[in-house]
C-alpha positions as CSV (number, residue, x, y, z in Angstrom):
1,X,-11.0,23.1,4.1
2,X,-14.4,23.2,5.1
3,X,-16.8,20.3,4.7
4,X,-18.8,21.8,2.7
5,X,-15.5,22.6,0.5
6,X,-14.9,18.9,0.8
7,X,-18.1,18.2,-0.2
8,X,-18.0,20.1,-3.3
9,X,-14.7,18.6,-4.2
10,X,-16.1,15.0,-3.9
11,X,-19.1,16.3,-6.3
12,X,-17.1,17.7,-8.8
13,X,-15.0,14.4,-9.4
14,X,-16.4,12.8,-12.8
15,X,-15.2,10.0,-14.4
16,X,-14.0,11.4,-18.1
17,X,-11.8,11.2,-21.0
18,X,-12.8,14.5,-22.2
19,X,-8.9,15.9,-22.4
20,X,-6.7,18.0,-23.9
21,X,-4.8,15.0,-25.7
22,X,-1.7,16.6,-26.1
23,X,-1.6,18.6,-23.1
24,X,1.4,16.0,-20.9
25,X,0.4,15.9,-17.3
26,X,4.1,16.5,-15.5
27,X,5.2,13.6,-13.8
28,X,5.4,15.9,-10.5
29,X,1.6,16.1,-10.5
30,X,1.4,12.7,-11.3
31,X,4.1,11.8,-8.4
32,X,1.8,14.2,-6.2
33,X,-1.0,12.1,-6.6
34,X,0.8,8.7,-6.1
35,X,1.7,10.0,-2.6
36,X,-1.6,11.1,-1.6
37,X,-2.8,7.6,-2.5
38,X,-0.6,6.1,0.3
39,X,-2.0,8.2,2.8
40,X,-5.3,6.1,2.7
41,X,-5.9,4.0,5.7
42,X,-3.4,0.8,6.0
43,X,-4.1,-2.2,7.9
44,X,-1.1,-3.3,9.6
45,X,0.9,-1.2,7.4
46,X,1.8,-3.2,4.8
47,X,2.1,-0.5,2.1
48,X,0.6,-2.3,-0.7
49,X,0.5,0.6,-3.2
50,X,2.7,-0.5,-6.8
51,X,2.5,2.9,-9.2
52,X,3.4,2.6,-12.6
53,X,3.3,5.5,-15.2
54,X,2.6,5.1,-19.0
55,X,3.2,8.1,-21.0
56,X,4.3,8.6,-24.9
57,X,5.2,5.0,-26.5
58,X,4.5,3.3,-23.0
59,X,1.2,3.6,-23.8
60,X,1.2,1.7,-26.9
61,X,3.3,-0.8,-25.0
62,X,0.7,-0.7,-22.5
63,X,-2.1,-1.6,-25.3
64,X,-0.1,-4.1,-27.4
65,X,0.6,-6.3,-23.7
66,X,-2.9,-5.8,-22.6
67,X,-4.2,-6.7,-26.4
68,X,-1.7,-9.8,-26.9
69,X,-3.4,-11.3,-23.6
70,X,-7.1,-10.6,-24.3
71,X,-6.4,-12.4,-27.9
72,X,-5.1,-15.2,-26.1
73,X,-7.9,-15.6,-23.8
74,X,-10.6,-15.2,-26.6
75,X,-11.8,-12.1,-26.6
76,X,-13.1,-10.7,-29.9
77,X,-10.9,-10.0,-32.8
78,X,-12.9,-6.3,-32.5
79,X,-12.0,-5.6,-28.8
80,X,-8.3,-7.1,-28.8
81,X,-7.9,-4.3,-31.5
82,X,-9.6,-1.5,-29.7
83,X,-7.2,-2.3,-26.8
84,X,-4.1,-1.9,-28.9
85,X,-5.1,1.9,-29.3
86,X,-7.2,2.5,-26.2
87,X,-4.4,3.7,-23.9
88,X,-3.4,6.6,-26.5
89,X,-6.8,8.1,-25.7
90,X,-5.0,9.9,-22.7
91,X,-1.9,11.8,-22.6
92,X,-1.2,9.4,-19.2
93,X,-2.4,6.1,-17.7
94,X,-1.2,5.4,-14.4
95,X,-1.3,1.4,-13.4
96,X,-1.8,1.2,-9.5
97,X,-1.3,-2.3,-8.2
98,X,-2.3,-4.1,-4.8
99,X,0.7,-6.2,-3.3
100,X,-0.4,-9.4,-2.4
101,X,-0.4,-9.8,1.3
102,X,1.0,-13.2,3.3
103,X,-2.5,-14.7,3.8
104,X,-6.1,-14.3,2.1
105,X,-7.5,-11.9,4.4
106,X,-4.1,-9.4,4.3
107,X,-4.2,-9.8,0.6
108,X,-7.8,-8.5,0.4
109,X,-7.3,-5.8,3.0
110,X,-4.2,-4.3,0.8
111,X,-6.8,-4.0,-2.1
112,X,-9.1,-2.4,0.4
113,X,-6.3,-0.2,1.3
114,X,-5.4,0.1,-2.6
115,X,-9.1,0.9,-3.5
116,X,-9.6,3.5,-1.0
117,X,-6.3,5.3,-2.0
118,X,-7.0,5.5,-5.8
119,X,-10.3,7.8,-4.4
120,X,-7.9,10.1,-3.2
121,X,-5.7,10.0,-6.2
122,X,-9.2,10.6,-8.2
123,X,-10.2,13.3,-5.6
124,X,-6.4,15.3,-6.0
125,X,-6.9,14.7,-9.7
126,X,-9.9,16.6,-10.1
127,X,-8.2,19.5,-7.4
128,X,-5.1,19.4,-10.0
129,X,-8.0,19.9,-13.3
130,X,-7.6,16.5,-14.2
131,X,-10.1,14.4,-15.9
132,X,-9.7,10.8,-14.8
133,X,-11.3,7.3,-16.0
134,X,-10.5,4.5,-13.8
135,X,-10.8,1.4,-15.8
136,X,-10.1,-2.4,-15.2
137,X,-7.6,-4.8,-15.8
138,X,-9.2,-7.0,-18.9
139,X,-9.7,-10.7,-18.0
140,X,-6.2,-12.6,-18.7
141,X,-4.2,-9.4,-18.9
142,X,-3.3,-9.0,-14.8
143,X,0.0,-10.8,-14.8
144,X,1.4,-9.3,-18.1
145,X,0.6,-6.1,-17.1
146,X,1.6,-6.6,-13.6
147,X,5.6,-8.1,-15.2
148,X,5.2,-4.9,-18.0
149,X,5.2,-2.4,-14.9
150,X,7.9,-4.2,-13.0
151,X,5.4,-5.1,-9.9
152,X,6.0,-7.8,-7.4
153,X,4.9,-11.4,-8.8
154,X,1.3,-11.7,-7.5
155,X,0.2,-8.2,-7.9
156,X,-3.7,-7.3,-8.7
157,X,-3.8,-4.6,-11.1
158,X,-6.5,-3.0,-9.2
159,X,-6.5,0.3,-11.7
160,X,-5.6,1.5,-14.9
161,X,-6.3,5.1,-14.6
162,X,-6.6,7.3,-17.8
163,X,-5.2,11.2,-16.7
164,X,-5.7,14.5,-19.0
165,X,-6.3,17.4,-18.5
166,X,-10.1,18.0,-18.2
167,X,-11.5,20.5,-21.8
168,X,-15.0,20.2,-19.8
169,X,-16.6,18.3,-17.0
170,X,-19.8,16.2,-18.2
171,X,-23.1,16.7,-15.6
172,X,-23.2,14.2,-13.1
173,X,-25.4,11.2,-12.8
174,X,-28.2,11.0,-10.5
175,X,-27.4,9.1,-7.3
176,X,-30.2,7.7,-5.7
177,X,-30.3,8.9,-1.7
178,X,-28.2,7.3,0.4
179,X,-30.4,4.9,3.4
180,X,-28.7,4.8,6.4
181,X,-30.0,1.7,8.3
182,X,-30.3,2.1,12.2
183,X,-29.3,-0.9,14.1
């Protein structure tokens, strides 16, 4: 691949849930992507990565677990019942988790590590024709979510990541220019 292959390919990525909605992504592509994740760079190779696929009724699991927590927290009577339907939106939402690490610095490097593999999850997705939406854990939520997908205790969700297959790729937004400070 060229860089200026590359460079298109980082361009086209857009965050969308413009998707076919009944169009199943295989879990082979999805599998695919996982792996391509873990090849981001690893401080002291601690292989934090936790992968977790919701498809058919495991996404209305997904919603009613992530709901039932933002009710108790307080959110809005409104939002805790958009939740309950929000991961159906997608025919897939894969939940990618950060493994804790054995001190506070290790712990932030794995979501570092995490962070910089669900770009090249996001980056394969859009090479596969996915659309892709990465979206937070709601406040409250993490540790439900975290026990629904069978991760290690002390997991940070640091993804919920909506997959479909892409019916049209919006325009991108402007970016300003990037400043490269000399020191």
């Amino acid at each position: 691949m060229s860089p200026e292959e590359l460079a298109a390919l980082i361009r086209s990525r857009r965050t969308s849930m413009v998707v076919d909605a009944d169009r199943a992504v295989p879990r082979d592509v999805v599998e695919h992507l996982c792996e391509l994740a873990m090849w981001a760079p690893n401080h002291k190779r601690t292989w934090p990565w936790q992968f977790a696929l919701a498809e058919g009724d495991g996404r209305a699991r997904l919603g009613e677990v992530i709901a039932d927590a933002m009710e108790a927290y307080g959110d809005s009577p409104e939002k805790v019942l958009k939740a309950r339907g929000k991961y159906l939106r997608t025919p897939a939402t894969l939940v990618v988790g950060s493994a804790a690490g054995d001190s506070a610095d290790r712990t932030a490097e794995n979501r570092d590590a995490v962070a910089a593999g669900i770009q090249n999850l996001l980056l394969a997705a859009t090479a596969h024709g996915l659309a892709t939406y990465w979206g937070s854990c709601p406040k409250g939520a993490n540790d439900v979510v975290a026990a629904l997908c069978g991760f290690e205790p002390g997991t940070h969700v640091a993804a919920l990541i909506y997959l479909g297959w892409a019916t049209h790729s919006p325009e991108p937004p402007a970016r300003p220019p990037a400043h490269l400070h000399i020191i």
